[in-house]
FILUM-33244 format. One record per residue: residue in three letters; x, y, z of N, C-alpha, C, O in turn. Coordinates in nm, 3 decimals. Layout:
! residues N
+------+---------+---------+---------+---------+---------+---------+---------+---------+---------+---------+---------+---------+
! nuro !    n_xx !    n_yy !    n_zz !   ca_xx !   ca_yy !   ca_zz !    c_xx !    c_yy !    c_zz !    o_xx !    o_yy !    o_zz !
+------+---------+---------+---------+---------+---------+---------+---------+---------+---------+---------+---------+---------+
!  ALA !       X !       Y !       Z !       X !       Y !       Z !       X !       Y !       Z !       X !       Y !       Z !
...
+------+---------+---------+---------+---------+---------+---------+---------+---------+---------+---------+---------+---------+
END
This chain:
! residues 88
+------+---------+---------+---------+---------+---------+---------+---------+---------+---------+---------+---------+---------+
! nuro !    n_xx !    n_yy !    n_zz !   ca_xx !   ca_yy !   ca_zz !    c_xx !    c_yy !    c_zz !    o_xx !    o_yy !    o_zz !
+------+---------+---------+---------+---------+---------+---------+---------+---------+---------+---------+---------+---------+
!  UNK !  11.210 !   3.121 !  28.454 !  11.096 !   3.042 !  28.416 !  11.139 !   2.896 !  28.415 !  11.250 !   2.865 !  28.372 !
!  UNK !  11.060 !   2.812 !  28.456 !  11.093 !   2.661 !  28.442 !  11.069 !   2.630 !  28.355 !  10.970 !   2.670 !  28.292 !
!  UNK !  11.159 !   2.535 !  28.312 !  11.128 !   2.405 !  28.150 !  11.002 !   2.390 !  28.157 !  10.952 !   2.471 !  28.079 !
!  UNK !  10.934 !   2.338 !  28.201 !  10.784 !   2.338 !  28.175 !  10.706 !   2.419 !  28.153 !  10.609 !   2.383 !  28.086 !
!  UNK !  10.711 !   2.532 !  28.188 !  10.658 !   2.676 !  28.146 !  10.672 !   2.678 !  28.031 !  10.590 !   2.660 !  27.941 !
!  UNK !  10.815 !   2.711 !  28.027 !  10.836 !   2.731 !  27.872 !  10.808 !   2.647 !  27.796 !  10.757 !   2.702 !  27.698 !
!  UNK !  10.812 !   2.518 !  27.780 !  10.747 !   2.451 !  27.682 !  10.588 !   2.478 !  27.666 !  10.540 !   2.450 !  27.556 !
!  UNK !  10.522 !   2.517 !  27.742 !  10.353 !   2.475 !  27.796 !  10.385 !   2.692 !  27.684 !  10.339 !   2.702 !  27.570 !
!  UNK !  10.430 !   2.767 !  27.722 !  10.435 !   2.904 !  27.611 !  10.453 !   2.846 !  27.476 !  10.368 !   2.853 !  27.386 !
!  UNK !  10.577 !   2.786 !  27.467 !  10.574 !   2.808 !  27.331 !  10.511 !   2.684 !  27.243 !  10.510 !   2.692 !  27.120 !
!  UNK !  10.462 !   2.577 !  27.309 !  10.340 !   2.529 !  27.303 !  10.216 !   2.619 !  27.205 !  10.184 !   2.607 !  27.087 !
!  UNK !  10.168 !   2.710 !  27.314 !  10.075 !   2.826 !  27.279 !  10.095 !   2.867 !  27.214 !  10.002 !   2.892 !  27.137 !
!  UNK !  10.281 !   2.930 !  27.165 !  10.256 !   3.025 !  27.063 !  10.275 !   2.971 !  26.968 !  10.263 !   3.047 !  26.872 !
!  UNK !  10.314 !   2.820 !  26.929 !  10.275 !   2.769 !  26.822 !  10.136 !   2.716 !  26.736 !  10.112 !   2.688 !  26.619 !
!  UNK !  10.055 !   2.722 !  26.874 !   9.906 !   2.721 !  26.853 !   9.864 !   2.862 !  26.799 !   9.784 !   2.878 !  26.707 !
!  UNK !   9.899 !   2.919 !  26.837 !   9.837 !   3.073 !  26.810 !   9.881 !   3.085 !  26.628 !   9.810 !   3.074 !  26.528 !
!  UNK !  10.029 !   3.112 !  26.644 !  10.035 !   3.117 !  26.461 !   9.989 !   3.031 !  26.384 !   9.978 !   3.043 !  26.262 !
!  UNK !   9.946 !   2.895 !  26.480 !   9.875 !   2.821 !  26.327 !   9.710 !   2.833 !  26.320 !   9.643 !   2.770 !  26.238 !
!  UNK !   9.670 !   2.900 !  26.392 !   9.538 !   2.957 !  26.411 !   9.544 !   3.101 !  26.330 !   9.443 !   3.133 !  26.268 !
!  UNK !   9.673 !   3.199 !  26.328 !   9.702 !   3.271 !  26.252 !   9.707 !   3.279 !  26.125 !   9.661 !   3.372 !  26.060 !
!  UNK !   9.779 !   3.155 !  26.066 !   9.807 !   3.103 !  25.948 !   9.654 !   3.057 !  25.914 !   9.630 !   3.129 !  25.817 !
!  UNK !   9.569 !   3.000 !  25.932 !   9.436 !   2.949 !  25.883 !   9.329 !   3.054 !  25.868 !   9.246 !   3.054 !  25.778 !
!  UNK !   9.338 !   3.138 !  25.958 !   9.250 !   3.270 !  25.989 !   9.293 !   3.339 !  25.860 !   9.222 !   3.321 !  25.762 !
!  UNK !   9.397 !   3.413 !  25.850 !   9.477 !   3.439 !  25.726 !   9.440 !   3.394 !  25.591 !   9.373 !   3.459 !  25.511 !
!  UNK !   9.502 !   3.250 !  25.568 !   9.456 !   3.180 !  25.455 !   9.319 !   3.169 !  25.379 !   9.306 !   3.159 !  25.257 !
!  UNK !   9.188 !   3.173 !  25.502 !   9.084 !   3.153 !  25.442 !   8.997 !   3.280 !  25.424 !   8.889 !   3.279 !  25.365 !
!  UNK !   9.066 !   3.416 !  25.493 !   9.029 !   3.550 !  25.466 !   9.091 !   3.569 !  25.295 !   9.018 !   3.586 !  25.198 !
!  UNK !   9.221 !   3.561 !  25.292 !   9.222 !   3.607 !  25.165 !   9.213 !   3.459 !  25.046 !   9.161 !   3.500 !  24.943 !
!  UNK !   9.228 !   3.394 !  25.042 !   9.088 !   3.269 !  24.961 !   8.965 !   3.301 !  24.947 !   8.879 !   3.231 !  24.895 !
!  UNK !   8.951 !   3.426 !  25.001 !   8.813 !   3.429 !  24.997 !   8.776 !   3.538 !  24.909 !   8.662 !   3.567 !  24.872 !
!  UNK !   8.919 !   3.612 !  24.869 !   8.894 !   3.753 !  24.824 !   8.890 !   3.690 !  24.636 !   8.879 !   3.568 !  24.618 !
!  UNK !   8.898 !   3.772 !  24.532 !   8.881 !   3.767 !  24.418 !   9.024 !   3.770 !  24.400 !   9.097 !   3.844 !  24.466 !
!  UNK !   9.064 !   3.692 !  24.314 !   9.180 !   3.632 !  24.232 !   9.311 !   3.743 !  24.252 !   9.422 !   3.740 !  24.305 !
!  UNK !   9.220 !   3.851 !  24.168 !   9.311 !   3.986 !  24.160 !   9.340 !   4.052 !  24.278 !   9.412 !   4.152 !  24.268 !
!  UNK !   9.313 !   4.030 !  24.351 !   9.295 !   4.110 !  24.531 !   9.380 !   4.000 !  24.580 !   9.483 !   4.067 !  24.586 !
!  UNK !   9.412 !   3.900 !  24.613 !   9.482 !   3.864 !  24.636 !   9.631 !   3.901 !  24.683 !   9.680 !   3.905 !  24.796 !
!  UNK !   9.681 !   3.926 !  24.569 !   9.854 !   3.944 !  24.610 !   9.877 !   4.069 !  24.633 !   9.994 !   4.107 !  24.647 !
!  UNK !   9.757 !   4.171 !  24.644 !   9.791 !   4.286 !  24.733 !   9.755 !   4.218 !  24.911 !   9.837 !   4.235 !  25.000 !
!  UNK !   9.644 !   4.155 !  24.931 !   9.613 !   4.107 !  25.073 !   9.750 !   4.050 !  25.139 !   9.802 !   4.079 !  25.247 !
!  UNK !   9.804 !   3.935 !  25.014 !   9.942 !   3.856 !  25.090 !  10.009 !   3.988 !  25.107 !   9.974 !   4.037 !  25.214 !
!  UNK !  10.065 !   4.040 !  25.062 !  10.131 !   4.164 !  25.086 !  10.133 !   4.212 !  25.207 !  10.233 !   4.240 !  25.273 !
!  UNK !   9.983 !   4.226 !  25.247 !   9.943 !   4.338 !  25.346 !   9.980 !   4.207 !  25.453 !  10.075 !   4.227 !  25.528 !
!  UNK !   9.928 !   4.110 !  25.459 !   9.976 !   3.989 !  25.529 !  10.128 !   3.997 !  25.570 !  10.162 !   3.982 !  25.688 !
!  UNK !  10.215 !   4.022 !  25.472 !  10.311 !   3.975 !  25.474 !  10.361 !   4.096 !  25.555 !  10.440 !   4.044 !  25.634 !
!  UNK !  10.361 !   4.204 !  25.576 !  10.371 !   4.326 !  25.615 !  10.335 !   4.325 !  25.798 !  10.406 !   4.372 !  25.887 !
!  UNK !  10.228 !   4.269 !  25.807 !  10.112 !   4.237 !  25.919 !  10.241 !   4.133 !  26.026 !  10.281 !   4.152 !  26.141 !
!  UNK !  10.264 !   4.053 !  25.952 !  10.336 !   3.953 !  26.065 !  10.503 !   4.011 !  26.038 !  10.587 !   3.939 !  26.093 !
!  UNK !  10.562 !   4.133 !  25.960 !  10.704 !   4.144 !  26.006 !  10.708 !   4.265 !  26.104 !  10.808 !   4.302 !  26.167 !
!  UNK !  10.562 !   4.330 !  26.108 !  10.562 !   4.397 !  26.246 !  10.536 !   4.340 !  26.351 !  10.552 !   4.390 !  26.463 !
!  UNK !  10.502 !   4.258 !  26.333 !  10.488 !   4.202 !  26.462 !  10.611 !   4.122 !  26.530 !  10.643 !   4.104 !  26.648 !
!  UNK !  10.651 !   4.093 !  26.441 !  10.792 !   4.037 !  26.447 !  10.892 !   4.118 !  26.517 !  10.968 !   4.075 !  26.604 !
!  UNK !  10.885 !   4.262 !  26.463 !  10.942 !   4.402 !  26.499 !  10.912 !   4.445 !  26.607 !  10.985 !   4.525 !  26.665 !
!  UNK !  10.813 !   4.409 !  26.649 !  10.751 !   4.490 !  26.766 !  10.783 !   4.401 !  26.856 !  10.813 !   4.453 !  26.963 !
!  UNK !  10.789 !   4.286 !  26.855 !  10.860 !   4.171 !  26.987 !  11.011 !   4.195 !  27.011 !  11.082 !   4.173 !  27.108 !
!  UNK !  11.031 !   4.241 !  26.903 !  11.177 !   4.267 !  26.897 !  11.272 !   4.162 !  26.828 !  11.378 !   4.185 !  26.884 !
!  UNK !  11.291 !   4.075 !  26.751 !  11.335 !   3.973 !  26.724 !  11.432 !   4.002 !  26.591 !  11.382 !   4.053 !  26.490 !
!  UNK !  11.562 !   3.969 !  26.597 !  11.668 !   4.033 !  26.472 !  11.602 !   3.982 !  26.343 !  11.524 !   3.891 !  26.314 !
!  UNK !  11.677 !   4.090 !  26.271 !  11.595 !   4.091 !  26.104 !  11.605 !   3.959 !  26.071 !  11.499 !   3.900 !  26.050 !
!  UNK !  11.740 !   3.878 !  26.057 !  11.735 !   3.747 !  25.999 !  11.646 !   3.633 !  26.034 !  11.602 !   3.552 !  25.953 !
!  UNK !  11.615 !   3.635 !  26.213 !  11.522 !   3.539 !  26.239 !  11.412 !   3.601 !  26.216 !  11.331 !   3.511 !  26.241 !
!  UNK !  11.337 !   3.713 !  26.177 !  11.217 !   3.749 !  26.190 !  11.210 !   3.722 !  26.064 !  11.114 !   3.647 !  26.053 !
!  UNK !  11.268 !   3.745 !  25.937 !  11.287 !   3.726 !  25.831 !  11.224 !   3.595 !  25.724 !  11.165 !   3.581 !  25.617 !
!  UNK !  11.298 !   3.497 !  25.864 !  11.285 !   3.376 !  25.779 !  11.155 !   3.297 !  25.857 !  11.102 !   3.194 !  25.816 !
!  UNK !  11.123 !   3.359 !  25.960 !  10.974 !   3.294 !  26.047 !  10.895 !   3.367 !  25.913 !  10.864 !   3.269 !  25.845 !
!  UNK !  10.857 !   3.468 !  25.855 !  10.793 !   3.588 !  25.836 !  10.773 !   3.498 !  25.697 !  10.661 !   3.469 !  25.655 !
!  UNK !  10.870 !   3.468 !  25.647 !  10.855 !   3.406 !  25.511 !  10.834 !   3.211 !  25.523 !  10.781 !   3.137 !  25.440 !
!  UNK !  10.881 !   3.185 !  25.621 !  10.774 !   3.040 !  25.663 !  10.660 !   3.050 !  25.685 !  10.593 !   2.954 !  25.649 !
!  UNK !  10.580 !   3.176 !  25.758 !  10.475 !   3.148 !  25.766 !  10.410 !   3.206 !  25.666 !  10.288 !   3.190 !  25.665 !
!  UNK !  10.465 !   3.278 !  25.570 !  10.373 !   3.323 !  25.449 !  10.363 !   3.194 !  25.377 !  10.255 !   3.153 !  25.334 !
!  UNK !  10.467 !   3.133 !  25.366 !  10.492 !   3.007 !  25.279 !  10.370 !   2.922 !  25.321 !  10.303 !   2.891 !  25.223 !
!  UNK !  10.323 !   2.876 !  25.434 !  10.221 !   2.861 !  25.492 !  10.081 !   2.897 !  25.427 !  10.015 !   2.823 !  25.354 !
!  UNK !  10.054 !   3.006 !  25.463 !   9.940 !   3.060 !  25.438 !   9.898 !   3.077 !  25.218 !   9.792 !   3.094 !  25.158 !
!  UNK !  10.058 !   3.061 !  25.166 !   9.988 !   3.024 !  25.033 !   9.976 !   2.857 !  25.008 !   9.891 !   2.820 !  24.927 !
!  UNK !  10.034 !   2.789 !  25.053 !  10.007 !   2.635 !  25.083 !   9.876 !   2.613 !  25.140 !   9.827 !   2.506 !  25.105 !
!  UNK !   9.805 !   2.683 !  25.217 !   9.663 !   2.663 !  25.280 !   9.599 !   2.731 !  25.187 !   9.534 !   2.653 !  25.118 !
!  UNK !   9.586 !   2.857 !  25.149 !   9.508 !   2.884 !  25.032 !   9.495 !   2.787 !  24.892 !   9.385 !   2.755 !  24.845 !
!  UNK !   9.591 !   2.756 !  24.850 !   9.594 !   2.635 !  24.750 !   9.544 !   2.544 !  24.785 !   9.545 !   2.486 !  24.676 !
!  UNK !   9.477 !   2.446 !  24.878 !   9.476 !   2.378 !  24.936 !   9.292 !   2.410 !  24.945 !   9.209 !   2.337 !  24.891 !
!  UNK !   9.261 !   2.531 !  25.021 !   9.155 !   2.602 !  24.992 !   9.118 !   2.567 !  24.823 !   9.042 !   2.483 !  24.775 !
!  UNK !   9.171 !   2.630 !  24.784 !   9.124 !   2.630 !  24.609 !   9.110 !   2.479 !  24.567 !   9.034 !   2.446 !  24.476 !
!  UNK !   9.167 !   2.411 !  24.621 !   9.215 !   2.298 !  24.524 !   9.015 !   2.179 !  24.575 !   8.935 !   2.102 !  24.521 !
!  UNK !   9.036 !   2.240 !  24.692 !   8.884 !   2.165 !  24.793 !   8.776 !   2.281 !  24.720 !   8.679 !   2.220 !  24.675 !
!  UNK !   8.768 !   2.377 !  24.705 !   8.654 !   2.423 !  24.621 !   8.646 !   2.384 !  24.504 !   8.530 !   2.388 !  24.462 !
!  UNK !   8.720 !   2.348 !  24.434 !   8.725 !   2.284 !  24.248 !   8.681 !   2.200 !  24.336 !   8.585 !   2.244 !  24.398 !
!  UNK !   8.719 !   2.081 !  24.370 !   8.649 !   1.939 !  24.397 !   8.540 !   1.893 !  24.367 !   8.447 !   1.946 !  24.428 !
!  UNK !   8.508 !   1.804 !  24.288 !   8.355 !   1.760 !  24.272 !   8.297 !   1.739 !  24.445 !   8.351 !   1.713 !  24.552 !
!  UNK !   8.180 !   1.765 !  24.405 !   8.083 !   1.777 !  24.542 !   8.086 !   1.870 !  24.639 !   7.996 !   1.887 !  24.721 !
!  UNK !   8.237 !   1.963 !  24.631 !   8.229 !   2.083 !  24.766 !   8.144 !   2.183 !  24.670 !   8.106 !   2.292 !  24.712 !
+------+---------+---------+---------+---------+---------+---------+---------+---------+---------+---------+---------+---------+
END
């Protein structure tokens, strides 16, 4: 594959998980307080198979798996913090 390819992929697949990460975030923001940290869970579960299934060693899948959860509770907070807001 040429350098440009590959940049112009992983380009994409950095578009894709942060379309992942937002899709994610505002599904379970959306759930009730208590439902929550079973959803991250199931979340969190959701992207280390996938991780698994590309094939990628435990340590790097590991620490993508837990960046992008880290993610998705930073956007939910973020979520919450814009619904308290006067006027939303």
């Amino acid at each position: 594959m040429r350098s440009g390819d590959q940049r112009l992929e992983n380009h994409e697949l950095v578009g894709q998980t942060l379309a992942s990460i937002q899709r994610t975030a505002e599904k379970i923001a959306a759930l009730p307080p208590h439902a929550r940290e079973d959803a991250l869970d199931v979340a969190h579960q959701a992207y280390a198979s996938a991780m698994h299934d590309i094939g990628q060693d435990n340590v790097a899948a590991g620490r993508w798996v837990e960046t992008v959860m880290t993610a998705v509770r930073a956007v939910i907070s973020e979520i919450d913090l814009n619904s308290r807001a006067p006027g939303a």
